[in-house]
N, C-alpha and C positions, 0 to 999 in steps of 0.2 A: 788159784785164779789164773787164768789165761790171757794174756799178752791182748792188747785192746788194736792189733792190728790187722785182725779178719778178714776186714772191710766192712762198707757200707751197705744195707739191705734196706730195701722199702720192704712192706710186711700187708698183702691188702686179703683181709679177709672176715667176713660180716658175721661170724660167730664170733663172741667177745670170750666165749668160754673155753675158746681154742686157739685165740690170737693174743693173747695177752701170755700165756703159760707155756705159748711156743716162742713168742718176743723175748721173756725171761730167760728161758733155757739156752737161745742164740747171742743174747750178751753172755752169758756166763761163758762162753764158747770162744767169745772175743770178738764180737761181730759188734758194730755198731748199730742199732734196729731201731728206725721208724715205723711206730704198727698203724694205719688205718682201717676204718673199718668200709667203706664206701668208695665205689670205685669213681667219684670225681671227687676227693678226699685224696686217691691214688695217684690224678690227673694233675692236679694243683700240687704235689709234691712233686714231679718229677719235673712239671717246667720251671717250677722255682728252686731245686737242690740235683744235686749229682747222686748217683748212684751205683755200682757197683753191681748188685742184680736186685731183683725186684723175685718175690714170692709171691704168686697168685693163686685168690683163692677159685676155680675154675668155672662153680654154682653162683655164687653171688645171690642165692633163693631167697636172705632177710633185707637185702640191700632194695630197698620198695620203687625207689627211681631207675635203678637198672632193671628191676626186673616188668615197672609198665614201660620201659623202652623196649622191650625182649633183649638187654645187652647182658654181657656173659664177661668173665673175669680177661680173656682172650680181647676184647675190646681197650684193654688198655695197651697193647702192642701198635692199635691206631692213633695214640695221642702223638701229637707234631713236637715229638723233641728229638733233639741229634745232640750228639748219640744216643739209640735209646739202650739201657742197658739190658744183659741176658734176664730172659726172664722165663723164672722157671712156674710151672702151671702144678698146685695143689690141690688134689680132690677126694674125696671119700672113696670113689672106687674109680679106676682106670678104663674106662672101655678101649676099644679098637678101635671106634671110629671116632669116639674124642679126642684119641691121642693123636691121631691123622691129621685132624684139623687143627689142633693145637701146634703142630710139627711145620704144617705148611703154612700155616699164620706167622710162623718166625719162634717159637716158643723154642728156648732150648732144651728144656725137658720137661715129663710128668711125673709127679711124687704121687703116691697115695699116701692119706693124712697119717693112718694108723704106722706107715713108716718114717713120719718124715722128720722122726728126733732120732732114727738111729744112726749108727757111726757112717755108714754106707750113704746115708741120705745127705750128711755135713761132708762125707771125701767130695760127692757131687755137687755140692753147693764151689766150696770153696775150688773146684777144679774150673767150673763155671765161672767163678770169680778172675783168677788166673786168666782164660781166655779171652774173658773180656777187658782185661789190664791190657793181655797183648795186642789186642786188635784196637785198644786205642792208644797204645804208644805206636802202632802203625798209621793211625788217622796226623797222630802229632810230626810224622815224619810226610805226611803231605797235607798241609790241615788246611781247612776251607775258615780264613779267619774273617770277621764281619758277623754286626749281629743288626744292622739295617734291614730294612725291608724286606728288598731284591734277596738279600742273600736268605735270609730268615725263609721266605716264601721258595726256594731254590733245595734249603734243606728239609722243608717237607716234604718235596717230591723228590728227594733221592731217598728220604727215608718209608715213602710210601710204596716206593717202585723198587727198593734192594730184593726185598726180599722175594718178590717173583721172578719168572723167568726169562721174561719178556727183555728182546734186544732194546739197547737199548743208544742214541746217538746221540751225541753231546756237539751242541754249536758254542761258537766263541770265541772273538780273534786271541791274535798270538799272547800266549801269558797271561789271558787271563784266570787259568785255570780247570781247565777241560782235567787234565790229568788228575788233579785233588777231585774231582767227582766222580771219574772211574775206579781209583781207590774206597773213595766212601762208598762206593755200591758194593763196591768187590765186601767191602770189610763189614756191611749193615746185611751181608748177604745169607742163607743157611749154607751158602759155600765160602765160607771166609778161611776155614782148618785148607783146603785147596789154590793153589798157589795162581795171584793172579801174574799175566805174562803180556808184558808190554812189546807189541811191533811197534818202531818207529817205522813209518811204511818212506818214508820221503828218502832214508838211508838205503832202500831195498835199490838193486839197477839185476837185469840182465835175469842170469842165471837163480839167482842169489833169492831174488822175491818168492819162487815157490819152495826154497830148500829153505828159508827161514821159517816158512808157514805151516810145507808140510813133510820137513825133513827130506833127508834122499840119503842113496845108499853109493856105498864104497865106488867109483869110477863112474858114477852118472854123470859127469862133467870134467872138466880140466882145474885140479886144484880140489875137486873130492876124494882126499884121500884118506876115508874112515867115514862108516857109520855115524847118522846124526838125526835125531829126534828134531821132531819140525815145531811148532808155537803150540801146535794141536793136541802134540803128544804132552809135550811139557803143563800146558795148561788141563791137560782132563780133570775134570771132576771142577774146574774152578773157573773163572773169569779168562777172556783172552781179552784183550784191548788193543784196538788197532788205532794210533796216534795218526792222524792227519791221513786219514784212511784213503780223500780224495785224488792222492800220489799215488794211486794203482792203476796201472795200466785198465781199461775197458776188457780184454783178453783175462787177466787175471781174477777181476771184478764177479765175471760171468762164471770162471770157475769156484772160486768163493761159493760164490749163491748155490751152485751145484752143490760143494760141501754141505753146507747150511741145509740146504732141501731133505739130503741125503741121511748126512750123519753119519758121514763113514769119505776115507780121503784116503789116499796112498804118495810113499814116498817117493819123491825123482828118482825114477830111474830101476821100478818094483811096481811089478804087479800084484801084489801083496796089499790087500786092502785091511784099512783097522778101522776100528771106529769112532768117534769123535763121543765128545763130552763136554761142551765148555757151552759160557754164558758169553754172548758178543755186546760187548763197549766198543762203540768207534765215537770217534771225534774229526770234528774238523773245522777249520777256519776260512773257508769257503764258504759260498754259497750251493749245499749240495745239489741240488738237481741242476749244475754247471757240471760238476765234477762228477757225481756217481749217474750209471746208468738207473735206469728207473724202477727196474726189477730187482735191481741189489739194494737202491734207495730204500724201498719199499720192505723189504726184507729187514734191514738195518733201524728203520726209524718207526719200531712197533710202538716208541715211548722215544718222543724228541724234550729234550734240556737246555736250554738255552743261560749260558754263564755272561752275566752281566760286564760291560766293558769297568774298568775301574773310575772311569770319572763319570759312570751314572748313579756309583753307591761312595761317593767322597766322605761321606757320615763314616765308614767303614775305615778309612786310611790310618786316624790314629791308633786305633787296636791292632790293624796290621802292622804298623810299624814299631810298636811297643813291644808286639809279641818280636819282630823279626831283629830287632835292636839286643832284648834278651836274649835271644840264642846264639847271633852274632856273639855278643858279647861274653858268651860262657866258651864259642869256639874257640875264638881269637882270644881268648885271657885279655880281652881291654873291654870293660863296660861303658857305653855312650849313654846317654839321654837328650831327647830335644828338650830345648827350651819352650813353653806355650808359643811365641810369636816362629819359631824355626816350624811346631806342629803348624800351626795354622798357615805356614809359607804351603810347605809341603801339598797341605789338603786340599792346595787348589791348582797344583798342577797337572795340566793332564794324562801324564801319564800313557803317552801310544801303547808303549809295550805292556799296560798294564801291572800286574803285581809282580810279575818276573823283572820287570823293567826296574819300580819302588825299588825288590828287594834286592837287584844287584849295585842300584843307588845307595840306600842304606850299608852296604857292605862296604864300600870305595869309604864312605863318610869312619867306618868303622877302621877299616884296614889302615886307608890312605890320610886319615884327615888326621885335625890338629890332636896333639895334647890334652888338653881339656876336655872335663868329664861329659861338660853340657854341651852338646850341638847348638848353635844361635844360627838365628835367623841368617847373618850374613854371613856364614859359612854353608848355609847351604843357597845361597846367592853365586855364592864364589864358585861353587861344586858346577850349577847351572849353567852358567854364564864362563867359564874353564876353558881356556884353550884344548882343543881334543888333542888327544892322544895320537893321532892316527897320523900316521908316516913320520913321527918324531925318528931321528935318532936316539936308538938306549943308550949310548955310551956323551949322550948329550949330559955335560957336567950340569947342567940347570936342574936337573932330574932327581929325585930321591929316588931310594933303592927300588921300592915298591912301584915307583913307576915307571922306572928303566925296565923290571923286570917284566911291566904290562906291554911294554914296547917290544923287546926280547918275543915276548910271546904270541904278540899279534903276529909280527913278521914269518915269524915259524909255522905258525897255524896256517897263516895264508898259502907260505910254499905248499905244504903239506895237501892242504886246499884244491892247491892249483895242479900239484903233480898226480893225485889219486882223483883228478877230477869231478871233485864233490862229494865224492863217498867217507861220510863220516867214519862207516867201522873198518875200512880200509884206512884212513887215518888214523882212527884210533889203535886197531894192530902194528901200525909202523911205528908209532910213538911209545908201545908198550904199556898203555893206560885203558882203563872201562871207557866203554862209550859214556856213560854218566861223567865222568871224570872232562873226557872231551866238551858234552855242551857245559859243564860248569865253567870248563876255562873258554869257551867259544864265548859265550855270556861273559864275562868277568870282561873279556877283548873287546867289547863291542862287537864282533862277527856275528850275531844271532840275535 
């Protein structure tokens, strides 16, 4: 008998005399298998249970309600759930042009029935499996948490719009998560195995904005010393994401669009043209048609997204904070919890900075706060309402260590700040640290 850790499969397919003795055969295999035979049977499992990959049957010919709809097994890749899992398409016989359709519907692959209990057909199941494990411990490393409304109706359309091609532009002030839904596109995407590649554009000055974009070569400037692959090259085949996109020069802007029209870019300082390949996410926390020109707007916003501020989805606050208190609390080896009257302080402030704001709150509470297991309401009163931090002396004896060393680090940041004139990865290189490293501590400072 085999290890009951395969994972989890949904099974939808409307011969009972070929879905029951292939259910059979995928337990014995190790798989956990829900069989259905009707694809809203199919629909109603996936928004009430998790899944791992889902088995579709591709005819659905006995299934008598899909088939007076004209709907096809391919129609369960439309149900509004996030994440949806891989899902591989089963059919009697494989054409060319159903597998086409099935490929650019989002399907991760096509069986034919007559093979789909051989060993060949279980390596690609469970490989399928694997994939989608990683692409959703990638969703958990930027996870869009809330299951209100706003957010609920936010992740239909990241899951409706992943899987095409179409640009795509995310609005939403600072923090509230523009980035977690350029990931969920990148990751809901048929280019998820392709690497998506974040510009932070508000870091870019001078020289530096087209040789981040589109690479440049050995002495095309002062301080190019060696070959270098531009966002373009690094991203081919997968998502590019331009953060706060409306930090581009109008000059830069208008070469973009040329990219984009083209499909083909060359590096500073070469004449050497390559060609492009990438899917465009931008973002921004402007109001675009201030910031972008019109023709690049236009280009950029084929599919506009708008992320909700966090105090218009407050229902959403305690799961955000529960998840973000857990993982805190697995970093730092010290587990908190609020008390109900601390959640419900919480869930009514508003929060400017959003859920970046929440969760470097909940981190101070975690790192810097009391002893005690339970968060109370007047500790996070005390947190609020705190003398700030900002121009303390660190060597001030009133201070515990953790937050001399917040003082220590503001001060630092700031020179740093002030000497390289705002350029974060100019700061970040002097300091010897990732630019992610830089805004976690800029965040953690107050500076961001």
């Amino acid at each position: 008998m085999k290890s009951k850790d395969g994972g989890r499969l949904l099974l939808l397919d409307d011969e009972t005399n070929y879905r029951r003795p292939l259910a059979d055969l995928l337990r014995g295999e190790g798989f956990e298998v829900v069989d259905v035979g009707t694809l809203e049977e199919a629909r109603a499992c996936l928004r009430r249970e998790k899944f791992d990959l889902a088995l579709v049957d591709y005819d659905l010919r006995h299934d008598k309600a899909s088939q007076q709809h004209g709907l096809t097994g391919l129609d369960l890749l439309k149900t509004p759930v996030y994440p949806m899992p891989p899902v591989v398409m089963i059919t009697n016989k494989v054409g060319v042009s159903e597998a086409a359709q099935a490929m650019k519907a989002g399907a991760a692959d096509f069986l034919e029935k007559e093979h789909s209990t051989s060993k060949s057909a279980l390596t690609a199941i469970r490989n399928h499996i694997e994939i989608g494990r990683l692409l959703q411990d990638r969703n958990e490393r930027y996870p869009l948490k809330g299951s209100g409304p706003a957010l609920s109706q936010l992740r239909d359309l990241i899951t409706r719009w992943a899987r095409t091609r179409a640009s795509v532009l995310i609005l939403g002030e600072t923090g509230a998560g523009k980035e977690a839904v350029a990931r969920a596109l990148h990751n809901l995407s048929p280019r998820n195995l392709k690497p998506c590649v974040t510009v932070n554009c508000p870091t870019l000055k001078g020289d530096l904005v087209r040789s981040e974009l589109f690479g440049h070569t050995k002495g095309a400037f002062t301080g190019a010393t060696e070959d270098r692959e531009g966002a373009f090259e690094r991203a081919r085949g997968g998502t590019l994401y331009l953060a706060e996109v409306g930090d581009l020069p109008p000059d830069v802007q208008a070469e973009l669009l040329q990219v984009l029209a083209d499909g083909e870019a060359k590096r500073v300082g070469s004449d050497q043209i390559y060609r492009t390949d990438v899917r465009i996410v931008a973002a921004t926390n402007r109001d675009p048609k201030e910031v972008l020109r019109r023709d690049f707007h236009d280009r950029l916003a084929e599919v506009v997204l708008t992320v909700p501020p966090l105090r218009s989805r407050r229902e959403d606050i305690p799961e955000i904070a529960d998840y973000w208190l857990e993982r805190l609390g697995q970093e730092e080896k010290r587990r908190r919890e609020l008390s109900p009257e601390a959640m419900d302080l919480l869930s009514r402030v508003d929060w400017p900075g959003n859920v970046r704001e929440l969760v470097h709150f909940l981190e101070h509470l975690v790192v810097l706060g009391k002893s005690e297991a339970v968060i109370s309401a007047e500790e996070i009163r005390q947190y609020l309402s705190a003398e700030p931090l900002t121009g303390r002396d660190p060597f001030d004896p009133k201070l515990t260590y953790s937050e001399a060393l917040i003082c220590f680090n503001r001060q630092l940041l700031t020179n740093r700040l002030t000497l390289h004139k705002g350029v974060k990865r100019e700061v970040a290189q002097s300091l010897d640290i990732s630019p992610t490293a830089l805004y976690d501590k800029l965040h953690l400072c107050g500076l961001m």
